[in-house]
N, C-alpha and C positions, 0 to 999 in steps of 0.2 A: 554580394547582394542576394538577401532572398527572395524569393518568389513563390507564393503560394496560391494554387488553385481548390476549391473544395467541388466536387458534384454530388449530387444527391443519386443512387443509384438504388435500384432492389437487388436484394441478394437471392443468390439460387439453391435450395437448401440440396446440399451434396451429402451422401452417405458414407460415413469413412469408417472403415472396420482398425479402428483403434479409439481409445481413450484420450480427448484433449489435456496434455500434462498443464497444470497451474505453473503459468510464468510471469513471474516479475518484472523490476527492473533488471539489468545486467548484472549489477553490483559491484563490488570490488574484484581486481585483477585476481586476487587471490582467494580462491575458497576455502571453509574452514576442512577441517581434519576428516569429518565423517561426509565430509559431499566428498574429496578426494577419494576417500575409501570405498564409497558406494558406486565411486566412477568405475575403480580398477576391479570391484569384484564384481559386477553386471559385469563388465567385458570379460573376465575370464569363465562365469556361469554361461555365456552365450557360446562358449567355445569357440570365440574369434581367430580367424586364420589370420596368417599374413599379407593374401590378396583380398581382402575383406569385396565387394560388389559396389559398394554405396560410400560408408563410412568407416574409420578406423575402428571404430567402437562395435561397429557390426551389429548395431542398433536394427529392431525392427519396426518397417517404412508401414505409413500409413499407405494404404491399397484403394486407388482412384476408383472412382464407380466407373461404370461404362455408359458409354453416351449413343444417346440418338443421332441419325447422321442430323436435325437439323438442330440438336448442341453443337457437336461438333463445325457445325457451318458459324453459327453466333460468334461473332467478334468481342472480343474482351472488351471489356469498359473497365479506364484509369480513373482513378478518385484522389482528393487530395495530394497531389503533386507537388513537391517543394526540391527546390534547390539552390546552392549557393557555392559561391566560389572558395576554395579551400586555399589556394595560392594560386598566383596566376600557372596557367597551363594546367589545373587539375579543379576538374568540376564534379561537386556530388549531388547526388538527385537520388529522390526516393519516392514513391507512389506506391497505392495500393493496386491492385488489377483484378476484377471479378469478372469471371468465366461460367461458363453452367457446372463445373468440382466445384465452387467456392471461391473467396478470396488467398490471395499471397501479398503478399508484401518486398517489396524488392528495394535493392538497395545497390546504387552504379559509382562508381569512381571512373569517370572519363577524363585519362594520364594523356600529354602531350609530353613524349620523351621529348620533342625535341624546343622545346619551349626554355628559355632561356632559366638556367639554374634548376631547372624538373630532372630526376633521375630514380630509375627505378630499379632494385637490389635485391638481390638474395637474402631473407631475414633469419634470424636463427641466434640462439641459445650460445654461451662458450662452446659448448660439445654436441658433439654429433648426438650420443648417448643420453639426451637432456631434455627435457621439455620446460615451457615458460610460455604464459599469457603471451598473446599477440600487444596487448601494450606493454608489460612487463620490456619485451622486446625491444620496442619502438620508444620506451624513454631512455635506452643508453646512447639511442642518436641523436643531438639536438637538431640536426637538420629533417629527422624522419616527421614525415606531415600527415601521412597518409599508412593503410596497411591491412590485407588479411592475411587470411592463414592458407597453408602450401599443399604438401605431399600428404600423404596419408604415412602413418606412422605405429610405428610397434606400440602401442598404448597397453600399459599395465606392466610391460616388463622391460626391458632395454630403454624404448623410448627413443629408439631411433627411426628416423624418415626410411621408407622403402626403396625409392631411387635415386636421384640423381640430385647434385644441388652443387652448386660455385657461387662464392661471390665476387664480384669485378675487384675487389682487393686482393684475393687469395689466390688458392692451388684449386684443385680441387679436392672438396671435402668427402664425399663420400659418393658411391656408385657401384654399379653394377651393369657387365655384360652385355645379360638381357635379362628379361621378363619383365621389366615392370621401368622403359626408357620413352613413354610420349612426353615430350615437356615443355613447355615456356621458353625460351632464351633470347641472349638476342648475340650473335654469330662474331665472325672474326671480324667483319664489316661494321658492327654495333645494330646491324638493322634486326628487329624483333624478329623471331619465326615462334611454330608450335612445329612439333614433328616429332618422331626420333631420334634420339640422342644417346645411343650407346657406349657405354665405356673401353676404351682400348688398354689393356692393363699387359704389362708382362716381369720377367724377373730378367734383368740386362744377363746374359750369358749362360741365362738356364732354360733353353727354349724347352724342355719336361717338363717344367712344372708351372702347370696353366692359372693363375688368378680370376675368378671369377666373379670378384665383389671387393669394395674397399669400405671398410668402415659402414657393412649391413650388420642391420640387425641377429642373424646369427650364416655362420658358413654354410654353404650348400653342403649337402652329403657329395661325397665323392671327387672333393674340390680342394683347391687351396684361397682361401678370405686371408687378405691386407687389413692391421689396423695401426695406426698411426696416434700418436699423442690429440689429435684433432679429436678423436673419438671421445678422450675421456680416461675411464679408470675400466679395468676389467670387469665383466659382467661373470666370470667364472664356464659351468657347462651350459648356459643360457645361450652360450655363442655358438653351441654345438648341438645347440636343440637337446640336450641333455645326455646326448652320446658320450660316454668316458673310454670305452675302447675303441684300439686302432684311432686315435688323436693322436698329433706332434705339432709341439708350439717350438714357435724360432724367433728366438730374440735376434732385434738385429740395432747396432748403433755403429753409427758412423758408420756406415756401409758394411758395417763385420759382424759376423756371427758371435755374438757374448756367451749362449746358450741357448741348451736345447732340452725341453722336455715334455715327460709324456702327457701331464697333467696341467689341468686349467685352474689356475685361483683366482677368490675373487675379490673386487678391489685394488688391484694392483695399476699404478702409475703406468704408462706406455713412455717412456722415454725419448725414445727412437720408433723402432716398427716392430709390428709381432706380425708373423707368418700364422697360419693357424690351418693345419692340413686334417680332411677324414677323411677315413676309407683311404682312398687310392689315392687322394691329397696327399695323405700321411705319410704315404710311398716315394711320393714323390720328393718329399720332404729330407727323406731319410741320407740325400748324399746329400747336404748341408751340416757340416760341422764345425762346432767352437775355431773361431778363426776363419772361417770361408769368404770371401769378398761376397757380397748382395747387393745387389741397385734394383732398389723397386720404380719400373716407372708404370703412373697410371695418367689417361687423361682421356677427355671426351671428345669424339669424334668433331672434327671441322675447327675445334681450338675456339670454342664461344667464348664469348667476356662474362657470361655470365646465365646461370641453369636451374631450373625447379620445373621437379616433374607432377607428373598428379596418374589418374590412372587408366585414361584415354584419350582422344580426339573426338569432341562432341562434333565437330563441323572443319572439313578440307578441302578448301578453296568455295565455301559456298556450300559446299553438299553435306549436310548432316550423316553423322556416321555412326549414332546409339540408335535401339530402336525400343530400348525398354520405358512402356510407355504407362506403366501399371504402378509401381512402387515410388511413395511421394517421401521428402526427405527435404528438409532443411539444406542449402547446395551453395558453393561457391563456386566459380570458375574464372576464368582469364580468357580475354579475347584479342582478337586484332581486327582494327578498320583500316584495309588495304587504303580505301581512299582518299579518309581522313587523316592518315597516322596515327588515331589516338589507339592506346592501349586502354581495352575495356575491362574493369574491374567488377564483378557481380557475387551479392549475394542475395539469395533469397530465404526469409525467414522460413521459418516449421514448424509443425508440431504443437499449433496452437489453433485452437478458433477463429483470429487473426488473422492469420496464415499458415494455410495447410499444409506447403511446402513445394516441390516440383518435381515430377518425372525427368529422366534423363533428354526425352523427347524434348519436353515441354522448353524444359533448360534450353534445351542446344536452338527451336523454334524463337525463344524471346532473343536470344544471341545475333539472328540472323536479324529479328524486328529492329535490334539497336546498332546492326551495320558491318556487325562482323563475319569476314570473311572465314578468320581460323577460330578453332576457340578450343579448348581444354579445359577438359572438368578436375576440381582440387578435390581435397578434403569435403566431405559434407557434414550431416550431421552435426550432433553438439561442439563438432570445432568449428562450424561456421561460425567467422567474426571478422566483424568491417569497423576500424577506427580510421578518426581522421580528426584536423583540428579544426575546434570551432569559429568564431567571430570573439572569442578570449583570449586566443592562442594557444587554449590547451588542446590535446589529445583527447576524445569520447569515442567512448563504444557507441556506434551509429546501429548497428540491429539490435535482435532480442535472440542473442546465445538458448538454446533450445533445453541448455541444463540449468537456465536459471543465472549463470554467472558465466567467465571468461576458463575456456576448457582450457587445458596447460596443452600444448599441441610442442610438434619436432620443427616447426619455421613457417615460412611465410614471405610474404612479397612486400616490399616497405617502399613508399614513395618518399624521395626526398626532395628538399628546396634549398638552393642557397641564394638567396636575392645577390643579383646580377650586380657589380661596384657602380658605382653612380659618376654618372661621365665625369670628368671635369671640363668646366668650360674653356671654349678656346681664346685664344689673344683676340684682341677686334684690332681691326687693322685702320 
């Protein structure tokens, strides 16, 4: 059922030191050739890092004016408010909300994991190595009802996630150590957490040679990177950051050494595992020879059922933990309602007249408004994207994607539904 409210409100004129970009409808999953191309060469002219602040794209944020203390005292006013049930256990709602910055636009999926045939998964592409629309995604499921997008991701080049991700089907797929382990999950117990989630990786009988990433986007210097057939196809010296000396790659199948060599190509099928050693990795590498027994084990700390990271903690147990409160950005994140159970799904538009977007503050603040106790901030930026299915049964992009269409993103978080078998009735006596 829906439910729509309208108010009549005044808006407060905010000064934003950027350009409102022209945005449309979402459009199709797939964009054409030159929006693709415009996407990957802004990110590499920005000279986008791997731990990007905000966004994968490392996009630059509209910059919030500064407020009088009694702005800051003024409570937000909601305007047309609507919601409707999506399957039972998973409700979305969306409202506008003006503040003395301006309007945003927000958009909730409040998840009852434990609501009969509700469940919620790790979303993602065949390959680690891969991007795809968040519906592109969400139509190889028929049970997927629901879904945004996850980790923040090597965009323009590999196209792999930064941290950590499993799905409740699988192994784990790709991870890392540390740097970059806040994430989502939900534990050996099945019950939800946010926290850290570090990867425990080693080589069975080579305590030398330390692994510090499984199917990342490129090796650390001075390390040895795991890549598995999960990853994909070779990315070449992309995996090495462009390093060609002092590298040793190690084939490995069926537990044995195939081969071993100095150089990286590109394109190449993973079969079994490839080792991938620099610098002092490469050292380590070196008493591995054609025929050597190998057993790679890697797995995430506590043994969850299931992992997507992002690239902080907005809020732990209650207590907000960002404090950047200046730079405004199109944002997703993931919450928990200790007292409800439900898992809160949020995005907020940007980058538009419409909606200006949110501080990290402001985010983690509406988090607490709607009950959550933990919360974690995703991907923001033009891969914010929230679908869900309508009152047709199909899947729609429910925001306004900030590039105009659906950004090809590394995964995402996918609600799914299987309707509950239908009792059959009992004998009457």
């Amino acid at each position: 059922m829906r439910t729509r409210v309208t108010l009549t409100v005044g808006l407060t004129a905010c000064a934003l030191i950027a350009a409102s970009p022209a945005l449309g409808d979402p459009g199709p999953d797939r964009p054409t050739t030159a929006e693709r191309h415009y996407a990957v060469q802004r990110d590499h002219s920005q000279g986008r890092s791997l731990h990007p602040r905000h966004t994968s794209g490392n996009e630059p944020g509209w910059i919030a004016p500064d407020l009088s203390p009694a702005q800051r005292r003024a409570p937000a006013r909601k305007t047309e408010a609507t919601s409707y049930t999506v399957v039972p256990g998973v409700m979305y709602s969306t409202w506008t909300q003006v503040d003395a910055r301006g309007p945003i636009v927000a958009h909730l999926l409040a998840v009852d994991p434990k609501a009969a045939g509700v469940g919620i998964d790790y979303l993602a592409p065949k390959h680690v190595a891969e991007t795809s629309p968040v519906g592109t995604m969400l139509a190889k499921d028929t049970r997927a009802v629901a879904g945004v997008n996850g980790d923040f991701f090597d965009i323009g080049r590999t196209g792999a996630p930064l941290g950590v991700g499993k799905a409740k089907a699988k192994k784990l797929l790709h991870g890392r150590v540390e740097g970059w382990n806040s994430a989502f999950y939900f534990d050996k117990a099945g019950a939800p957490q946010i926290g850290e989630l570090p990867m425990i990786a080693r080589v069975r009988n080579r305590p030398r040679i330390e692994v510090t990433g499984l199917n990342q986007p490129y090796v650390a210097p001075n390390s040895v990177g795991v890549y598995t057939k999960a990853w994909g196809k070779t990315d070449g010296y992309t995996m090495t950051q462009g390093q060609r000396k002092r590298i040793r790659v190690v084939w490995v199948r069926k537990n044995r050494v195939v081969k071993v060599r100095k150089v990286l190509k590109n394109d190449r099928k993973i079969p079994g595992t490839i080792l991938i050693g620099r610098g002092d990795g490469a050292r380590q590498l070196k008493k591995l020879k054609k025929g050597s027994k190998v057993v790679v084990k890697a797995r995430l700390k506590g043994h969850p059922k299931m992992a997507i990271s992002g690239d902080r903690p907005l809020i732990d147990d209650g207590v907000i933990k960002v404090v950047d409160n200046r730079v405004m950005h199109p944002r997703t994140a993931v919450g928990i309602d200790r007292d409800s159970g439900q898992i809160l799904l949020l995005v907020i538009d940007g980058r538009s007249s419409a909606s200006r977007g949110y501080t990290m503050v402001e985010l983690a603040n509406l988090m607490i408004d709607l009950g959550a106790d933990e919360a974690l901030n995703l991907d923001g930026g033009g891969s914010s994207t929230m679908i869900a299915r309508d009152a047709t049964g199909a899947n729609q992009v429910l925001n306004k994607p900030s590039d105009g269409f659906q950004r090809w993103v590394a995964n995402g978080l996918q609600v799914t539904y299987k309707a509950p078998a239908a009792r059959k009735p009992g004998r009457r006596r």
